[in-house]
C-alpha positions as CSV (number, residue, x, y, z in Angstrom):
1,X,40.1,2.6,2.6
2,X,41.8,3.7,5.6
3,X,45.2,4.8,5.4
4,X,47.7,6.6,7.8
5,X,50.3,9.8,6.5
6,X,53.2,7.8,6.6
7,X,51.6,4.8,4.6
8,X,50.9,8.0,1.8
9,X,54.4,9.4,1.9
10,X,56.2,6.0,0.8
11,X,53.7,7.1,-2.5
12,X,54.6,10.3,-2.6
13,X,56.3,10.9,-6.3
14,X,54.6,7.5,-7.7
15,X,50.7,7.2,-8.7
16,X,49.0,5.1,-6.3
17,X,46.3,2.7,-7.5
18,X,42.7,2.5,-5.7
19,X,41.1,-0.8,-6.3
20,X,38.8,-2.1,-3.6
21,X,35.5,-3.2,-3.3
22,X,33.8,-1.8,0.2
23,X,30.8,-3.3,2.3
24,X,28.8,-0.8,3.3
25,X,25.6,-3.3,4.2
26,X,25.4,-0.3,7.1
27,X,23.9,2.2,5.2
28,X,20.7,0.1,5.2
29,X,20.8,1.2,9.1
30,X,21.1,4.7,7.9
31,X,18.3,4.8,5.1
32,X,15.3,2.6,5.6
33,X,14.9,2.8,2.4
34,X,17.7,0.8,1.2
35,X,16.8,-3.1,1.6
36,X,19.9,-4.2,-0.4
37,X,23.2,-3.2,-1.2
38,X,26.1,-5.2,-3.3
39,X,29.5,-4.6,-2.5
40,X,31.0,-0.9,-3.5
41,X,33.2,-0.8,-6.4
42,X,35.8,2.1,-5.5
43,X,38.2,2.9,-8.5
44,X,40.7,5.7,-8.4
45,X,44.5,7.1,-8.1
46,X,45.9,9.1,-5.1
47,X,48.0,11.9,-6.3
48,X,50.1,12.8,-3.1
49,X,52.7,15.7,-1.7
50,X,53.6,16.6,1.3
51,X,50.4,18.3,2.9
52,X,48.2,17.5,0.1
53,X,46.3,14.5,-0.7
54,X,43.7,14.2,-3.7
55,X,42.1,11.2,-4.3
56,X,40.1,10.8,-7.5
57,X,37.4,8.2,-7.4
58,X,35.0,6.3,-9.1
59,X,32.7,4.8,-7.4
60,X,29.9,2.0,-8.4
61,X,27.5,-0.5,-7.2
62,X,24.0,-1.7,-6.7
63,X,21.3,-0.8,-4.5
64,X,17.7,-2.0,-4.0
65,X,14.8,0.4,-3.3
66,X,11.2,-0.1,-3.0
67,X,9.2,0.8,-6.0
68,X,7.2,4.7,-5.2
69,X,4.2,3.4,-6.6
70,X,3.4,-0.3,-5.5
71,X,6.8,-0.7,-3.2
72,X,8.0,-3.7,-4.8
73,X,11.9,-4.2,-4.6
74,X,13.8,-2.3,-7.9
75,X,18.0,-2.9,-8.4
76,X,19.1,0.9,-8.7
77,X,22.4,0.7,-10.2
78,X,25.0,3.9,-9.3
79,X,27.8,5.5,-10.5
80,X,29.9,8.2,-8.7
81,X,32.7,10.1,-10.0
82,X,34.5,12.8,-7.4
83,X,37.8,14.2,-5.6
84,X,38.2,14.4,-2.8
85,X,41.1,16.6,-1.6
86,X,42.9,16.3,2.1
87,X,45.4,18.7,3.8
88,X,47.7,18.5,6.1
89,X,46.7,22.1,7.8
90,X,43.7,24.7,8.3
91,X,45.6,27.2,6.0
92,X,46.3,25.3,3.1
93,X,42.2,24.0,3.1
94,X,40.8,27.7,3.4
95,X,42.8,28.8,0.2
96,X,41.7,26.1,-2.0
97,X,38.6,26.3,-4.4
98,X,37.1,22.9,-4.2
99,X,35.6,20.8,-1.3
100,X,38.2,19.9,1.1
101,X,39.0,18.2,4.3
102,X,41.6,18.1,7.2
103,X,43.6,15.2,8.1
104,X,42.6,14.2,11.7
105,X,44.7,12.0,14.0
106,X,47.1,11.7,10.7
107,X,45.2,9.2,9.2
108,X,43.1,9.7,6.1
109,X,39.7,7.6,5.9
110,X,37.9,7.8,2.5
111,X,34.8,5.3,3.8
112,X,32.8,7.8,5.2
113,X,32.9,9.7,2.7
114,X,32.2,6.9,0.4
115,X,29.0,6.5,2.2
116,X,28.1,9.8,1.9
117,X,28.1,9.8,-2.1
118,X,25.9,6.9,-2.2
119,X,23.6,8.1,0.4
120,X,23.4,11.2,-2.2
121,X,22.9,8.9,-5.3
122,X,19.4,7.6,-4.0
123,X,16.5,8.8,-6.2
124,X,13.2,10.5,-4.8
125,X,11.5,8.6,-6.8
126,X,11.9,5.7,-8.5
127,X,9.2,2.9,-10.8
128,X,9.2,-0.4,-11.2
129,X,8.7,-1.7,-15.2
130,X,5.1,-2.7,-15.8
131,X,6.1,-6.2,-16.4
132,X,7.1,-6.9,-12.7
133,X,4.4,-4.5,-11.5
134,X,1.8,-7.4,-11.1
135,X,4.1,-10.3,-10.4
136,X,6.2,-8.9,-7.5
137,X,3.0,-6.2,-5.6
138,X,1.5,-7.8,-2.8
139,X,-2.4,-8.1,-4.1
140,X,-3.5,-8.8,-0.2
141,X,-2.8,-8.3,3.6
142,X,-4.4,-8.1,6.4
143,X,-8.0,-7.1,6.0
144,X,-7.5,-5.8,2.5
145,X,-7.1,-7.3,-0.9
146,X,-6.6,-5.1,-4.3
147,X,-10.0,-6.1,-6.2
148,X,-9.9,-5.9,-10.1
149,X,-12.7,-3.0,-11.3
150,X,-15.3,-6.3,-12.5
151,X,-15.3,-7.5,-9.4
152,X,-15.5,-4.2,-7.6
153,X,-18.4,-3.0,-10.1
154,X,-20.1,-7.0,-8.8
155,X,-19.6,-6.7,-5.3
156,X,-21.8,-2.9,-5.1
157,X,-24.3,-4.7,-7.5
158,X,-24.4,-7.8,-5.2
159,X,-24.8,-4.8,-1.7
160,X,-27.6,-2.8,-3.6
161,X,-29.5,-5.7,-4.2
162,X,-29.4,-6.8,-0.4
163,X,-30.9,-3.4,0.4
164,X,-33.9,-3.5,2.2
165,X,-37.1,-1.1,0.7
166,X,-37.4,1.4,3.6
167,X,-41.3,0.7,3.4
168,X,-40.5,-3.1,4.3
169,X,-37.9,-2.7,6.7
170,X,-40.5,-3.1,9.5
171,X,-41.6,-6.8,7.8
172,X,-38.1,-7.2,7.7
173,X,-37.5,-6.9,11.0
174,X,-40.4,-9.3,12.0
175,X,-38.9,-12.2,10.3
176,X,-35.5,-11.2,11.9
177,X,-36.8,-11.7,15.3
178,X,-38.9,-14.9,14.2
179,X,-35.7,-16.9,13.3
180,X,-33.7,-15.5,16.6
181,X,-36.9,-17.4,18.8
């Protein structure tokens, strides 16, 4: 995805084919919230002249983000379509319309801007379906467990019956301090 102006120039009246499928495994460095990423389909042509260079792409993979509601791990598939448009000198950029960018050290690299689009492509949300809801949320950890409503609903039964009358709490306290002698 890296190519240098003379490697574009021997494509210069001919359409050049974009084919490539790009590891960006780095972007899960970037955005913590990216656990997975499949290899980055990038599609396009490159139409090129002599201080211009527009690449249209299409760009497509697989991501997988944690669930907004119960964090468990949901395959986000993406699709990008764009142009991107180099030139050779500051002039030429500042009288175009679209997004553009300058040509530095004469070589043209579309990868960062690759990652960019799909750093742009992750939701602010995003659910899990109900179905894998309950198989793949972790129902404990340390010092909690998720408790169904019965057994929440038994366990403050089970604590109000182990309350002490507040007129007995002095008898209570006598046979506390009969077992501890």
């Amino acid at each position: 995805m890296k190519w240098t102006i003379h490697q574009l120039h021997q494509f210069r009246h001919k359409e050049m084919a974009i084919d490539e499928y790009v590891d960006v495994s780095d972007l899960k460095e970037i955005d913590k919230l990216i656990r997975d990423i499949s290899l980055v389909h990038v599609q396009g042509k490159a139409d090129i002249g002599s201080t211009k260079f527009t690449f249209r792409l299409q760009v497509s993979g697989t991501m997988v983000l944690p669930c907004s509601r119960t964090l468990v791990d949901v395959p986000y598939s993406f699709s990008v379509e764009t142009t991107e448009t180099f030139f050779m000198n500051d002039y030429d950029a500042v009288s175009a319309e679209e997004d553009t960018h300058l040509v530095k050290n004469d070589t043209i690299d579309l990868l960062p801007i690759v990652k960019e689009l799909i750093l742009l492509e992750i939701p602010i949300q995003i659910f899990a379906e109900e179905g894998t809801v309950q198989d793949g949320a972790p129902q404990s950890g340390e010092g909690w467990e998720v408790m169904k409503e019965e057994q929440w609903n038994a366990m403050i039964e089970e604590r109000e019956k182990q309350k002490v009358d507040p007129r007995l709490a002095a008898l209570a306290k006598f046979f506390d301090q009969g077992e501890n002698e």
